[in-house]
LUMTOR-903933 format. One record per residue (C-alpha): residue in one letter; residue number from 1; x, y, z. Coordinates in pm, 1 decimal, padded with zeros to 6 digits. Layout:
BEGIN
{'A', NUM, {X, Y, Z}}
...
//
This chain:
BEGIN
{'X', 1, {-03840.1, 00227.0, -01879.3}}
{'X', 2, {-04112.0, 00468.3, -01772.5}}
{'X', 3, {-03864.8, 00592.0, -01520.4}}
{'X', 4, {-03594.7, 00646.7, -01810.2}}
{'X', 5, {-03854.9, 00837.4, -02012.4}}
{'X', 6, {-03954.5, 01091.3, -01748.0}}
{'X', 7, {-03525.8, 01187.1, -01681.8}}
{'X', 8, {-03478.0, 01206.6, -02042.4}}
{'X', 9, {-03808.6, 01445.7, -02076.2}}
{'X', 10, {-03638.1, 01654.1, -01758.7}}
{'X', 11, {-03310.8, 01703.2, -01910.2}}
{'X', 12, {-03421.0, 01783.7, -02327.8}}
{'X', 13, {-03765.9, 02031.7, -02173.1}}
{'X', 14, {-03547.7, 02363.0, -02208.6}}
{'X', 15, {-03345.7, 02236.9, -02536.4}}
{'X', 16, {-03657.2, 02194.6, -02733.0}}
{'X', 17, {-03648.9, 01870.3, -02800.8}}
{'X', 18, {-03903.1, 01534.7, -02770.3}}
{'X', 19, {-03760.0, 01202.8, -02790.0}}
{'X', 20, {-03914.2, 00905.1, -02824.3}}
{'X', 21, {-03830.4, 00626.0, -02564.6}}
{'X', 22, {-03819.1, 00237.9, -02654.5}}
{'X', 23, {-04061.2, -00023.6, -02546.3}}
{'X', 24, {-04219.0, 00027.8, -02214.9}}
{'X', 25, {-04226.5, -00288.7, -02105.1}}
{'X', 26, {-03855.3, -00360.5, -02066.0}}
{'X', 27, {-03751.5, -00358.6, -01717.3}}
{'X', 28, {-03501.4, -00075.0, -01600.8}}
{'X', 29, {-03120.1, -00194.3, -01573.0}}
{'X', 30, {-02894.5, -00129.6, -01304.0}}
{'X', 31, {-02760.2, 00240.0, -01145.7}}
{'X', 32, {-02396.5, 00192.8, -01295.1}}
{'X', 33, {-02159.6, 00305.9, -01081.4}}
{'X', 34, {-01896.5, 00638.6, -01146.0}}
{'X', 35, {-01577.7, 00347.3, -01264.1}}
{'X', 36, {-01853.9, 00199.1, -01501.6}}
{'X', 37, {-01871.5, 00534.0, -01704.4}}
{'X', 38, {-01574.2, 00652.9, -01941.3}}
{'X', 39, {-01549.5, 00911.5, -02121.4}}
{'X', 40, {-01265.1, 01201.5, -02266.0}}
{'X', 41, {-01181.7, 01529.9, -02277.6}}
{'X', 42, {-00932.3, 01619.1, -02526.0}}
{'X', 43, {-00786.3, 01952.1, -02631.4}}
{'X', 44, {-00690.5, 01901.4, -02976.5}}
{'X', 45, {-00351.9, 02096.2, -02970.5}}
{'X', 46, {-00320.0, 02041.7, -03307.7}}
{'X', 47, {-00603.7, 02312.7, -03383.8}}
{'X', 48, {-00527.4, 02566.9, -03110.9}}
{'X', 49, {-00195.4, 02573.5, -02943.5}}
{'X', 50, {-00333.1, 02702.3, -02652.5}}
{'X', 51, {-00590.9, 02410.5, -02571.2}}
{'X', 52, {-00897.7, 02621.2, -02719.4}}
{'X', 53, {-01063.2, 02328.9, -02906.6}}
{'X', 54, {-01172.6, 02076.6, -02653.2}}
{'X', 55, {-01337.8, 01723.1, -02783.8}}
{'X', 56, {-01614.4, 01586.3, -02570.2}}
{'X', 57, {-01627.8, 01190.9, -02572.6}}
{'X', 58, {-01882.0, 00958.5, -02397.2}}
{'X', 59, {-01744.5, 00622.7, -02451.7}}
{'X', 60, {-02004.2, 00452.9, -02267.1}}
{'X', 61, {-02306.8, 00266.7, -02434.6}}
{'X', 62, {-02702.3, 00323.8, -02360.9}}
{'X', 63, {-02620.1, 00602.8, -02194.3}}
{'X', 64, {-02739.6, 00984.1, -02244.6}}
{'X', 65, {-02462.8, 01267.2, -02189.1}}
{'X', 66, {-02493.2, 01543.8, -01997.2}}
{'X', 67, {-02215.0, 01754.4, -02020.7}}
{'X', 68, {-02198.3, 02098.8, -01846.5}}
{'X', 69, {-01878.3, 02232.5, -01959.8}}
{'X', 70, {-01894.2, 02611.2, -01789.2}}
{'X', 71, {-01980.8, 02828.2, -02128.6}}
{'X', 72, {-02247.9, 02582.9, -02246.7}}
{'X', 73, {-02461.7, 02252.7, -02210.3}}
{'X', 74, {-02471.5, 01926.1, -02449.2}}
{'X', 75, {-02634.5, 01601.4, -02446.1}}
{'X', 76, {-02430.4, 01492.8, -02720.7}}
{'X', 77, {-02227.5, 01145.6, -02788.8}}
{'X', 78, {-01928.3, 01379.0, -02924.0}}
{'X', 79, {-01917.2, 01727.8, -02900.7}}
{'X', 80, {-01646.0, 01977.3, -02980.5}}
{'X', 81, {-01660.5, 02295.6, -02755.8}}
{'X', 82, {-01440.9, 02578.1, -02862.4}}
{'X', 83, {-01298.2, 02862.2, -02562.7}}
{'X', 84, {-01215.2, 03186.6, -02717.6}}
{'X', 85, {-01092.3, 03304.0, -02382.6}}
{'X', 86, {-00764.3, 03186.9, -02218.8}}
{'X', 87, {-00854.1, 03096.0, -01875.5}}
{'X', 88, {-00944.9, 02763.4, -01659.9}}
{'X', 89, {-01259.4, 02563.0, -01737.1}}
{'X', 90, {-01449.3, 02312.4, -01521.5}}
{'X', 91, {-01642.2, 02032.5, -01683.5}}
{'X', 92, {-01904.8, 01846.0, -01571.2}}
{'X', 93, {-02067.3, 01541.3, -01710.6}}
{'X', 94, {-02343.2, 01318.7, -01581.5}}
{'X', 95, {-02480.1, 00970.2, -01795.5}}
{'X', 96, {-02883.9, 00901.4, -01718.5}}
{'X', 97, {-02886.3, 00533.1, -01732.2}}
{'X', 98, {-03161.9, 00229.9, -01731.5}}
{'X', 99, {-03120.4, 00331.7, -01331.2}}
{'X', 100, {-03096.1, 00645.1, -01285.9}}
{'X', 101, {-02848.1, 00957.0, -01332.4}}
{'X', 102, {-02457.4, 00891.7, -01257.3}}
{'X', 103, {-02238.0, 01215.1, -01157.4}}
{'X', 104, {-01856.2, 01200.1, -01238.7}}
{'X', 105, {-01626.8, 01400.1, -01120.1}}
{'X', 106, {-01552.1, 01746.3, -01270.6}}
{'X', 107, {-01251.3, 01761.3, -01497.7}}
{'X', 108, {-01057.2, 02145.2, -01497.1}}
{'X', 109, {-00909.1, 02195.0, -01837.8}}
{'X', 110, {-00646.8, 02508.6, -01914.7}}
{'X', 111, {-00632.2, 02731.5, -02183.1}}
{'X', 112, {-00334.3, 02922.8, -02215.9}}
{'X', 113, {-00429.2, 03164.6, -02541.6}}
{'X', 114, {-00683.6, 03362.9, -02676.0}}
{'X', 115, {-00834.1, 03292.1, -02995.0}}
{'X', 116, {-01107.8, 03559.9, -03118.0}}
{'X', 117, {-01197.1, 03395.4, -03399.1}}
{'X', 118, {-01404.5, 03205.6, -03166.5}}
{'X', 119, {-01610.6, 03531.3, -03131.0}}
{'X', 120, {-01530.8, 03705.4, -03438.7}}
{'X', 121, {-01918.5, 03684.7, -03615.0}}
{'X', 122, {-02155.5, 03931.1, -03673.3}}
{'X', 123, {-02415.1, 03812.5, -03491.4}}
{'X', 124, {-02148.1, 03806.5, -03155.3}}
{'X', 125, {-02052.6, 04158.9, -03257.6}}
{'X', 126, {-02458.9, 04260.1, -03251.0}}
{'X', 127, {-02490.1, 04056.7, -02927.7}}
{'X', 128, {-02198.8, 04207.8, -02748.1}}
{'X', 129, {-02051.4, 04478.3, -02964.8}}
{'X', 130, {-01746.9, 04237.2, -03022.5}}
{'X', 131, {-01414.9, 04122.1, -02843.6}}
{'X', 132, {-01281.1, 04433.4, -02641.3}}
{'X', 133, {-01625.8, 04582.2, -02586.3}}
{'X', 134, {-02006.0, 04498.5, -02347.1}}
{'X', 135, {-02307.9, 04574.6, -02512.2}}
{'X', 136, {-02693.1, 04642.1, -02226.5}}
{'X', 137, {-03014.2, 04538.2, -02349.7}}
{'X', 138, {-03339.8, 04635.3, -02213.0}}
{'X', 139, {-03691.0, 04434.7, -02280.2}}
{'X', 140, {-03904.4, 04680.5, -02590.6}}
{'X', 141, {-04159.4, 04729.7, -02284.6}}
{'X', 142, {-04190.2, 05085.6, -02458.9}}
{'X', 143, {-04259.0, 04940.4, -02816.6}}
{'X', 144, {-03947.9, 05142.4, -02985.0}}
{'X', 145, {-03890.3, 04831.3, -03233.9}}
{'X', 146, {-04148.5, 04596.3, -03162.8}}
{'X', 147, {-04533.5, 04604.6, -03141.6}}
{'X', 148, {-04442.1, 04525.0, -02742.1}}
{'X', 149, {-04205.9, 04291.7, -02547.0}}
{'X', 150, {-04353.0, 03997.5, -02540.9}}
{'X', 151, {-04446.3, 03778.9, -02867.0}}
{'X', 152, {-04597.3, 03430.4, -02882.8}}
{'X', 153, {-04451.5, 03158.9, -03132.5}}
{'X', 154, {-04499.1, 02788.4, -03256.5}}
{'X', 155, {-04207.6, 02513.0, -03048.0}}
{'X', 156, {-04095.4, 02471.9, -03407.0}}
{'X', 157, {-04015.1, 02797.9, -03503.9}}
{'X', 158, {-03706.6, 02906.4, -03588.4}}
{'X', 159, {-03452.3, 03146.0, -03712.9}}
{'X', 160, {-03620.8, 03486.2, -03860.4}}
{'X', 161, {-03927.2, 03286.7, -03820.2}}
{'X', 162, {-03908.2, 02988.7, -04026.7}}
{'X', 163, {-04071.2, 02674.6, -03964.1}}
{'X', 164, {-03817.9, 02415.5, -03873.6}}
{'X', 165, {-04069.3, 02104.8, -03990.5}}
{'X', 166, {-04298.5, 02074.1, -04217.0}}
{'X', 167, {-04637.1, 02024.2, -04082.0}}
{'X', 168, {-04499.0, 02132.5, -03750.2}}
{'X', 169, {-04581.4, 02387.2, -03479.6}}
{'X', 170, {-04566.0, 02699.8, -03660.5}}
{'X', 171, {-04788.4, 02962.7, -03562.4}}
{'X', 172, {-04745.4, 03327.8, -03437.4}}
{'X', 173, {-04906.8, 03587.0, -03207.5}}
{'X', 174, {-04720.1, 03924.7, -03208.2}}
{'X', 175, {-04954.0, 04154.3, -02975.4}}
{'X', 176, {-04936.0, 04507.0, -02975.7}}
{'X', 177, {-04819.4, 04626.8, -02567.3}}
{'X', 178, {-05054.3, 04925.5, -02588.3}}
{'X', 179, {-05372.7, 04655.6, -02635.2}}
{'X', 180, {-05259.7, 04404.0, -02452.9}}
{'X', 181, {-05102.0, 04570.7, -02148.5}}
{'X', 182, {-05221.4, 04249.7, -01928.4}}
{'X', 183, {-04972.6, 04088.0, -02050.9}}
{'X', 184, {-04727.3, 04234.4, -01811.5}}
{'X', 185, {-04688.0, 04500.3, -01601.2}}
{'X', 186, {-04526.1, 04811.7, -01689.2}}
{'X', 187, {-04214.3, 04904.3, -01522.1}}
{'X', 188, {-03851.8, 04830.5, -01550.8}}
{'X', 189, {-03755.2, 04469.2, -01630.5}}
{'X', 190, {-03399.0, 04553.0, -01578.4}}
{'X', 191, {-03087.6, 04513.7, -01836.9}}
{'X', 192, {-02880.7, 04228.0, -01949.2}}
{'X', 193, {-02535.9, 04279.7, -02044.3}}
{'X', 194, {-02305.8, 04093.1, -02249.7}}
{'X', 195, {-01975.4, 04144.3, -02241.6}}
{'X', 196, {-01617.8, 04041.7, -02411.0}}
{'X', 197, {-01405.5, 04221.9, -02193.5}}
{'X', 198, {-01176.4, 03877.6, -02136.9}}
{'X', 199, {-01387.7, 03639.5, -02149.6}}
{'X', 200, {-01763.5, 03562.0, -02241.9}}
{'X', 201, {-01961.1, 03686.1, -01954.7}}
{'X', 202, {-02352.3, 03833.4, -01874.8}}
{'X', 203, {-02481.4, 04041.8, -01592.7}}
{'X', 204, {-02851.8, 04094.5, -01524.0}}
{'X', 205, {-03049.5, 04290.3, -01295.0}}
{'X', 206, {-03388.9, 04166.6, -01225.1}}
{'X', 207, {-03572.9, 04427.0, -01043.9}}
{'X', 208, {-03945.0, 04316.0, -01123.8}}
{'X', 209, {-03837.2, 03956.4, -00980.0}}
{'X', 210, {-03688.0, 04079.1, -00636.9}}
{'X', 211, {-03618.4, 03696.1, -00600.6}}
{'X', 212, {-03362.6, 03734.0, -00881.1}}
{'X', 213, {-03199.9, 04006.8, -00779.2}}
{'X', 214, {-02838.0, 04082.3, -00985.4}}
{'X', 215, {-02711.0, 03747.7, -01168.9}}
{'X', 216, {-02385.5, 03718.2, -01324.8}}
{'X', 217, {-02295.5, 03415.8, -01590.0}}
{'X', 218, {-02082.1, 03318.5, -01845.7}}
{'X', 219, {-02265.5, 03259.1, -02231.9}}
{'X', 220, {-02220.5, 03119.7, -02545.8}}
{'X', 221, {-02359.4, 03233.9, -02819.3}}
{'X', 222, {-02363.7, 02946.2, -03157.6}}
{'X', 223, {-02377.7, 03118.8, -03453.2}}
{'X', 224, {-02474.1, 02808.1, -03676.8}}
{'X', 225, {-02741.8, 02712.2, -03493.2}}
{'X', 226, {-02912.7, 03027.4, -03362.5}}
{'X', 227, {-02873.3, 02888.8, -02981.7}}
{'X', 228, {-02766.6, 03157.1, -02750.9}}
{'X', 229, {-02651.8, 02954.5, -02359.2}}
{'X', 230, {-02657.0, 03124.2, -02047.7}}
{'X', 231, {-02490.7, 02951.2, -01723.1}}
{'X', 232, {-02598.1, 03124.7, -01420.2}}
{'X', 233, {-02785.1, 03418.7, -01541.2}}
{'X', 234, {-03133.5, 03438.8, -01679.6}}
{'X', 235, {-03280.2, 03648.3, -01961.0}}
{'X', 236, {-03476.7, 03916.2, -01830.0}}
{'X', 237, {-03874.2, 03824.3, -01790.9}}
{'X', 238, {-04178.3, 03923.2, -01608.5}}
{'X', 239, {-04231.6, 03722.7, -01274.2}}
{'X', 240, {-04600.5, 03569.0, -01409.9}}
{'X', 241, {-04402.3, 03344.9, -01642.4}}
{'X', 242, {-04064.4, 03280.0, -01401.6}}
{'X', 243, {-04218.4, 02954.1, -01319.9}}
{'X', 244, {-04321.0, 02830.8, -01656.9}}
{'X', 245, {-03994.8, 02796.9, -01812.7}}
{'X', 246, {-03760.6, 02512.1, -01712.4}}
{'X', 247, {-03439.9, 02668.8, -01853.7}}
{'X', 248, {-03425.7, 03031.5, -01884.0}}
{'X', 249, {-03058.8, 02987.1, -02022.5}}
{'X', 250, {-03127.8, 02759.2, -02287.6}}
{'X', 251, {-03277.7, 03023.1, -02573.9}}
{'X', 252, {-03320.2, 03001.7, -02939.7}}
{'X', 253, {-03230.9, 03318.6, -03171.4}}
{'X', 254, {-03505.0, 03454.7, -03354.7}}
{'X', 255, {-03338.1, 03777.4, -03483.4}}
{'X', 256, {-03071.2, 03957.1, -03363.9}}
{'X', 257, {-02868.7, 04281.3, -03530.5}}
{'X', 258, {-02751.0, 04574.4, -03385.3}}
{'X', 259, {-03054.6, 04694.1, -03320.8}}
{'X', 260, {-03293.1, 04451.0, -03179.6}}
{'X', 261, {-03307.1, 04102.0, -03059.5}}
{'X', 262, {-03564.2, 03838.2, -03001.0}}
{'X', 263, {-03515.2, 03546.6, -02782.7}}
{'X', 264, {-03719.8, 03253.7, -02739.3}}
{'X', 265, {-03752.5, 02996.8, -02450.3}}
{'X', 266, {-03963.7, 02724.8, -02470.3}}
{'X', 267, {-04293.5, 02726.7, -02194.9}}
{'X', 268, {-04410.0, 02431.8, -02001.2}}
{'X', 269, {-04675.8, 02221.9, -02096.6}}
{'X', 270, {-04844.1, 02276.4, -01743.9}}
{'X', 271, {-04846.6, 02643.7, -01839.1}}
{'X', 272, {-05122.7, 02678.0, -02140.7}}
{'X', 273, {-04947.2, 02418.2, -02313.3}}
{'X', 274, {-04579.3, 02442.1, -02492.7}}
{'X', 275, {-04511.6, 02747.1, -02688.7}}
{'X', 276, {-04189.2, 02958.7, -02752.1}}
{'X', 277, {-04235.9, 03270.1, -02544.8}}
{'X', 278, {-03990.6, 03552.9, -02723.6}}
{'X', 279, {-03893.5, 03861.6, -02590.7}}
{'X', 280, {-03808.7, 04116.0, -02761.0}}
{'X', 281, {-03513.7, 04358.5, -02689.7}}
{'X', 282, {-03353.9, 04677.9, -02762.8}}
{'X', 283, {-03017.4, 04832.8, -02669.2}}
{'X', 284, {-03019.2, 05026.7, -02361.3}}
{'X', 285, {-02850.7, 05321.8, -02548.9}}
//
């Protein structure tokens, strides 16, 4: 079970989360093979014509989910995903199991219709500047709406700075950039731009992480829960901290209007211990 315990830590790190494991002392079951593992992918037609709403169904028990499904990540039982964009979508689901993690094939899904209501929300409009239009951000390195760029927060902090659980890890440090220049270097971090030109996509330009370079992503931003997803792209960071995050993608909202945004990923133990390290942005403009 040990084994068990250290995938499941691997896959929940970036999402935040700590679960506990059962006894230790039962012995781990057998790697199931791909046939042993069933699960669905329905697009509920009776929602969105077009195939938009997609249902997310892992029918197989003592299993955990991973399901990759291009705009976003779950380790849900059942999940619904919703596409806004018409387009094709590949998903991707893996089960970690008493013996380790089984891959399935990827399953390609078609949407044949828009649907903007998907995307029609304020805070997607502040993110992006709404369907039709691309919105560039820049890290507040210059302090126009922050103290600096970089604030330090409590794992269970959440949206507009509310503490998630009582008693839990709530606790701020918002230091002022002109003070506290070691944090980071000066110099340009780059922009991040997220678009709704046909389809949910981000762009970012790393040039103070040469390793980086330009990435370009899709993203999903869910209003309800303050989660913003990014699939191959990464929020824009100083390179003394690249290696103590294990999911740049996977980001909790702090704030965001049209004006400023703060997003928080969640460090690594191994790096001064776990803490929500939030940037803070501005729009390039």
């Amino acid at each position: 079970m040990k084994k068990l315990k250290a995938i499941f830590s691997l896959i929940l790190l970036g999402m935040f989360g700590v679960t506990a494991c059962q006894d230790d002392d039962h012995a781990l079951g057998a790697l199931l093979s791909p046939s042993d593992i069933s699960i669905k992918v329905v697009q509920d037609l009776s929602l969105d014509p077009g195939g938009n709403t997609v249902i997310l169904i892992n029918e197989t028990p003592e299993t955990i989910s991973m399901w990759d499904y291009q705009t976003g990540r779950s380790t849900r039982t059942i999940d619904t995903v919703r596409y806004a964009f018409a387009g094709d979508y590949t998903i991707k689901f893996s089960a970690v199991t008493g013996g380790g993690i089984v891959e399935l094939p990827a399953k390609t899904i078609t949407v044949t219709q828009n649907n903007l209501n998907y995307v029609n929300d304020p805070l997607w409009t502040a993110l992006s500047g709404g369907p039709g239009n691309e919105k560039t951000w820049i890290l507040d390195i210059d302090a126009h709406h922050f103290d600096g760029p970089l604030y330090f927060y409590g794992t269970d902090t959440g949206w507009e700075g509310v503490c998630t659980k009582a008693g839990g890890d709530c606790w701020n440090w918002n230091p002022d950039y002109k003070g506290n220049s070691w944090l980071m270097p000066y110099g340009d971090y780059g922009t991040i731009t997220f678009s709704l030109k046909g389809g949910a996509t981000v762009t970012a330009n790393h040039p103070m992480i040469p390793g980086k370079g330009t990435e370009t992503g899709t993203y999903f931003l869910d209003a309800a829960k303050k989660t913003l997803t990014l699939t191959g792209a990464s929020i824009l960071h100083d390179a003394s901290r690249d290696a103590c995050v294990a999911d740049w993608g996977n980001i909790r909202l702090l704030t965001l209007t049209e004006n400023s945004m703060q997003l928080a990923v969640l460090r690594k133990s191994s790096c001064e211990g776990p803490a929500l390290l939030v940037y803070n942005f501005v729009p390039k403009e």
